[in-house]
C-alpha positions as CSV (number, residue, x, y, z in Angstrom):
1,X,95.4,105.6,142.8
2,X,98.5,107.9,143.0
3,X,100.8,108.7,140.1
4,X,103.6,106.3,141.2
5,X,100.9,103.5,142.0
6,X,98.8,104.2,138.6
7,X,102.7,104.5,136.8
8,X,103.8,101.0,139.2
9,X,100.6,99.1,138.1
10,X,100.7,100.0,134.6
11,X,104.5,99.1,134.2
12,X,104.0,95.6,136.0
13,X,100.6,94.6,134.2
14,X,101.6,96.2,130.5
15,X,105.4,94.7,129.8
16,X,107.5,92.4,130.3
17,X,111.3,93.7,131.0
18,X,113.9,91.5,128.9
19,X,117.2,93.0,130.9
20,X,119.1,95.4,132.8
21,X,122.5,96.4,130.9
22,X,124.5,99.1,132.7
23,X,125.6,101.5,129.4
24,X,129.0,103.3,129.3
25,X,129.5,106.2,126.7
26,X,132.6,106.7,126.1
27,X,134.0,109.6,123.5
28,X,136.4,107.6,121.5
29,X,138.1,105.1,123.6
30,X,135.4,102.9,124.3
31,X,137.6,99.6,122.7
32,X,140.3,100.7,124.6
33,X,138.3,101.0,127.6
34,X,137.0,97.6,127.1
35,X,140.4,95.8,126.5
36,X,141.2,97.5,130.0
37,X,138.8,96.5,131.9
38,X,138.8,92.7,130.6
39,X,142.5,92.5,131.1
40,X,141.8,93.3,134.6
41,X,139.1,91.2,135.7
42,X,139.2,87.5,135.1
43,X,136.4,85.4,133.6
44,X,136.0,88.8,131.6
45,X,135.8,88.9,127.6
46,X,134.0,91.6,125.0
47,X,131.5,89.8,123.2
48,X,130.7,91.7,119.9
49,X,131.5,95.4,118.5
50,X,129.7,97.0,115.7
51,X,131.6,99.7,114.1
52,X,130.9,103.0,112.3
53,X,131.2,102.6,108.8
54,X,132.8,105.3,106.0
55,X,130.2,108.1,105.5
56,X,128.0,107.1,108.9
57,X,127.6,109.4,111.8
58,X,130.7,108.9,113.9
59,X,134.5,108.2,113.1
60,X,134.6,105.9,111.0
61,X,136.3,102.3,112.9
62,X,134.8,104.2,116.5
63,X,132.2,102.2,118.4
64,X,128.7,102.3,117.3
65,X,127.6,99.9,120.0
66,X,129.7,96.9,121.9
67,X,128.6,94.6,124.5
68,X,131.6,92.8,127.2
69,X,131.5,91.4,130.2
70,X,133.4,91.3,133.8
71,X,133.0,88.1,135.5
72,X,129.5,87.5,134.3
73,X,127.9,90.8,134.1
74,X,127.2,91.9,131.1
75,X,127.6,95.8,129.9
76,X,127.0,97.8,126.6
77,X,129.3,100.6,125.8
78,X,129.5,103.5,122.6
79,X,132.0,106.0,121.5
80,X,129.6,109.3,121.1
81,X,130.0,111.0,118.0
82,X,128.7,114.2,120.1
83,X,130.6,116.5,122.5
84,X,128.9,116.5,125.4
85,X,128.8,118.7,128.6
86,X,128.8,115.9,130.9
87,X,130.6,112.3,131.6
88,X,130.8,109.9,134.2
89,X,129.9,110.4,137.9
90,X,130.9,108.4,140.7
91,X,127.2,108.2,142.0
92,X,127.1,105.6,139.8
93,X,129.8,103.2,140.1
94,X,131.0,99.4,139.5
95,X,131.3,97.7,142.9
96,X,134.0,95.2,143.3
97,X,134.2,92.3,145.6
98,X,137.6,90.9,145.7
99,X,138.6,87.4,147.5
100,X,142.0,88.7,148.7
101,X,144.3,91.6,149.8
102,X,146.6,90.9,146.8
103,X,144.2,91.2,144.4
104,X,142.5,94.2,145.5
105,X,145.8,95.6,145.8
106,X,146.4,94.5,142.1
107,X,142.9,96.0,141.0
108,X,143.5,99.0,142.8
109,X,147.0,99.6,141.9
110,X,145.9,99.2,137.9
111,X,143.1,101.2,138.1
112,X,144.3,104.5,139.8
113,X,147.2,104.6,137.0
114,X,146.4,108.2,135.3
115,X,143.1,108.4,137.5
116,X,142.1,109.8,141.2
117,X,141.1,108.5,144.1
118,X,138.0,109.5,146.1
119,X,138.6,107.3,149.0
120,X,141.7,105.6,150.1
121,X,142.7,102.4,150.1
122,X,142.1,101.2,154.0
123,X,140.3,99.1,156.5
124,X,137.1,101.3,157.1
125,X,134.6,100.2,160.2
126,X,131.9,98.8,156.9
127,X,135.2,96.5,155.4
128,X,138.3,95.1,156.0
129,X,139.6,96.9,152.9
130,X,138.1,99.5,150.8
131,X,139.0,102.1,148.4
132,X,136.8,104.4,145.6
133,X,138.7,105.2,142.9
134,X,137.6,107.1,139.2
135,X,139.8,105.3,136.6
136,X,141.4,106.9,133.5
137,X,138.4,106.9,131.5
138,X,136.3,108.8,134.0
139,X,134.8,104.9,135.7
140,X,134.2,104.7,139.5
141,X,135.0,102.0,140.9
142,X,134.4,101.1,144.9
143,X,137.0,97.8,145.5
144,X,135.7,95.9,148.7
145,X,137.3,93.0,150.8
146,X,134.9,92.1,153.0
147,X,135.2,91.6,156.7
């Protein structure tokens, strides 16, 4: 047995996974992140922050860990108390299927305020409308209206 197969059988036989989470780390506007996002998305709420205390790690009132949601899926988010040399890349992005032009017009239009666009909004030969954005906080975001 290979190392993949050996690594596959072990995984599958030896645990039980509980959940998938995608995990944003933010450095130190992970609550106004969040607030962001769920004002944006309907069906969208943050569910519970824990905060660093006076004489813990990070900034004291910062994120230590927060869990929200956009329509239904669930994400966890911090603010890091590190400097780091890297943030977000738009290899991994959120994907976004909207019911109408207006509102990924509207989604579009909110989320390239202060941020850049890595492919424009337009009909493309894969979707009626499409356009990749990264958002303020350094989020990618693909916005799809299906065909």
């Amino acid at each position: 047995m290979g190392d993949v197969e050996e690594a596959r059988h072990l995984f599958k036989g030896g645990s039980s996974v509980k959940k998938v989470t995608p995990f944003l780390m933010f450095e130190g506007n992970a609550e106004e992140a969040m607030k962001y996002y769920t004002s944006l998305i309907e069906d969208s709420e943050i569910t519970s922050i824990t905060r660093y205390g006076a004489n813990e790690v990070g900034q004291e009132g910062s994120v230590k860990q927060a869990t929200f949601s956009l329509k239904g899926q669930e994400f966890m988010c911090i603010d890091s108390n590190i400097k780091h040399d890297f943030s977000f890349t738009p290899s991994f992005s959120l994907f976004i299927t909207c019911d109408s032009e207006q509102e990924i017009d509207g989604l579009y239009d909110q989320l390239t305020v202060s941020g850049s666009v890595l492919m424009p909004m337009d009909h493309y030969p894969f979707s009626k409308k499409f356009g990749w954005i990264v958002d303020k906080f350094g989020v990618s975001w693909q916005l799809n209206l299906p065909n």
